[in-house]
C-alpha positions, 0 to 999 in steps of 0.5 A: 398812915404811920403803920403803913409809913414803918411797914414801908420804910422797914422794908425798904431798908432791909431789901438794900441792906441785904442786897449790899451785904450778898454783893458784899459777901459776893467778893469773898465768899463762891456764890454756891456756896453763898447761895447754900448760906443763904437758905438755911439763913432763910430757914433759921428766919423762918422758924424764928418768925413762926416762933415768935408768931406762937408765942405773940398769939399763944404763949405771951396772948398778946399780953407781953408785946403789949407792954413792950416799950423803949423805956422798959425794954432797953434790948430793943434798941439792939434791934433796928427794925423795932425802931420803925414801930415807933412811929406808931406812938409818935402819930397817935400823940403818946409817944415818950421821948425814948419812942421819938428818940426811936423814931427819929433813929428809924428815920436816919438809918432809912437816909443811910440806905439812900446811898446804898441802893443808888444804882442797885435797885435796877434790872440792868444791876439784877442781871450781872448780879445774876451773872456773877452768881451763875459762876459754877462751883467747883468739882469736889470728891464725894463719898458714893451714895447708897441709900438703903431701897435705892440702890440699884436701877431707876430707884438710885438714879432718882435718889442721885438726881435728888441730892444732886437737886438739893445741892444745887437748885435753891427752888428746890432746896428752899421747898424741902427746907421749908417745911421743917418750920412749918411743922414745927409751927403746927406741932407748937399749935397742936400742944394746946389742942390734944395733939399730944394727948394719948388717943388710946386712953379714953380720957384724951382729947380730940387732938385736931385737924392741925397735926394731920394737915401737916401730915397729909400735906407736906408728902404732896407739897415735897412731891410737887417740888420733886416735879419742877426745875429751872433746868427742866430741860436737862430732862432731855435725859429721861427720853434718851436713855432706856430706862423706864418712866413708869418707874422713875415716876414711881420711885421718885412717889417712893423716895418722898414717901420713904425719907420725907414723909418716912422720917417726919413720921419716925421724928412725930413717933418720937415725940408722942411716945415721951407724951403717950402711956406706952410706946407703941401707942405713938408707934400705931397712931404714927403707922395710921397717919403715915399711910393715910398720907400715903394713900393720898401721895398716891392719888396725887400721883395717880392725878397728875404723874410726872417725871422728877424735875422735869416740868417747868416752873410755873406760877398759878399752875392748877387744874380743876381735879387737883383741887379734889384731891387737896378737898378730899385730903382736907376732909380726911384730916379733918375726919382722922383725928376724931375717928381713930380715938374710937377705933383704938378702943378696940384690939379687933377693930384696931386691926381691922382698920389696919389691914383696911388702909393696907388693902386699900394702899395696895389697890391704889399702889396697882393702879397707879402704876398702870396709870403712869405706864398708860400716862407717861409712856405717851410723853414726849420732850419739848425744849 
């Protein structure tokens, strides 16, 4: 019960205390602009959550939070919300007079936010919240976008739509940014399990699936969020203009491929070439993981293709053959990372293997592309 009365009356205290100080932030700073703020301050928690998460059950194994206490941590009385914990020691009878001190602290800042969520935690104030933030930003002079590959046709228009997207639709810029946290987490899981070990040396470890279920999955999930939007309905767009859905499907499966999946591999590289006994053992291993995650962004797409951002958002939405696909690509990130050490011990074999998952990334690109023009072709805008 104490556990369960600090979790609640932690969270409570910061619901309100965020509400006032956006309302607060709201009277000096344009919501756009407040709303941008606002994600990457998500972002930055984030990552401080998934750090302290590898450090609490890795790094410290629990040992150090264990000794963590008011009386030989004065630091956590800067830290508010840690008062709550001292509720814990209070039930439990071995609380010092620091941890009642603690306690009674947590207590009168809960008080304290009475007044402030008085009228505020209500629909009705919700919604001219809601209203206030609508406010459009102002129109400002940019530089034209020219992205190397997209330059011209269906590509760029896609390419402007998705920075027009990560600028202003927070759904969407919350999605890509929040898998930069994500792996990071996975890369600090896999240094204790062989992820960073040289797979062409045959005194590496097997690295784990970790590194690879990043790698397989993040493609999908950016593809996912490339698909749906709250203004789903400026989709009307696509059906008015001559432009060809088969490829705009298409280059928006190229832009997650190229500058997502692209540079999560170039940074991976990066980071395995410092590790690895030679450089172009990080840049092959690197080439093997990206089209491993590109075959399966191809199958997503072959699944279930759809125009960029113009689906409505849809909670619990699921079909029985995407569930396949996340299987399959379960099973191959699994199987990958025991398979490639043995492949690597050969030269011959290396480049064999390469050429396989080309030939086969060419077959699926084929296929795909007669999937979507049969598919999409028959669509049809529904406000």
């Amino acid at each position: 019960p104490a556990t369960i009365l600090a979790v609640l009356l932690c969270d409570l205290s910061v619901a309100i205390l965020v509400i006032t100080g956006y309302v607060g932030l709201l009277r000096w700073v344009h919501p756009a602009k407040l709303r941008r703020a606002m994600s990457y301050l998500q972002l930055v928690a984030a990552t401080s959550f998934y750090v302290m998460y590898y450090l609490a059950t890795t790094a410290f194994q629990s040992a150090f939070l264990a000794t963590l206490a008011f009386d030989e941590a004065p630091w956590l009385w800067a830290i508010p919300f840690t008062w709550f914990a001292a509720f814990v020691a209070v039930a439990s009878g071995t609380a010092t007079a620091a941890a009642w001190l603690a306690a009674a602290a947590a207590v009168l800042l809960a008080l304290s936010c009475l007044p402030l969520a008085a009228g505020r935690l209500s629909l009705d104030y919700a919604r001219r919240i809601r209203e206030v933030s609508a406010v459009g930003e102002p129109a400002a002079r940019r530089r034209e976008l020219r992205l190397p590959g997209f330059g011209r046709g269906e590509a760029r228009a896609v390419a402007l739509l998705v920075r027009a997207q990560f600028r202003f639709d927070q759904r969407f810029r919350m999605g890509v940014l929040g898998i930069l946290p994500l792996t990071g987490f996975y890369m600090l899981l896999g240094m204790g399990g062989g992820a960073l070990d040289d797979p062409f040396t045959a005194s590496a470890r097997q690295s784990g699936p970790g590194v690879f279920f990043a790698i397989v999955f993040i493609p999908m999930t950016l593809h996912a969020a490339l698909t749906a939007s709250e203004s789903w309905r400026a989709a009307w767009i696509f059906f008015a203009t001559p432009v060809s859905h088969a490829r705009v499907v298409v280059a928006a499966k190229n832009f997650v491929a190229v500058y997502f999946l692209g540079s999560y591999l170039v940074v991976l590289a990066a980071v395995w070439s410092f590790y690895f006994d030679a450089v172009w053992h990080a840049v092959v291993h690197a080439a093997f993981a990206g089209l491993l995650a590109h075959a399966l962004l191809q199958l997503h797409v072959i699944v279930k293709p759809a125009l960029p951002f113009a689906a409505e958002p849809r909670k619990g939405e699921g079909s029985f053959t995407m569930f396949w696909v996340i299987l399959l690509g379960s099973l191959v990130a699994g199987i990958f990372p025991f398979l490639l050490p043995l492949v690597y011990r050969s030269l011959a074999l290396t480049l064999v293997a390469m050429a396989f998952l080309l030939a086969v990334t060419a077959g699926i690109e084929y296929a795909l592309r007669l999937r979507v023009a049969e598919v999409i072709g028959d669509l049809e805008f529904r406000s």
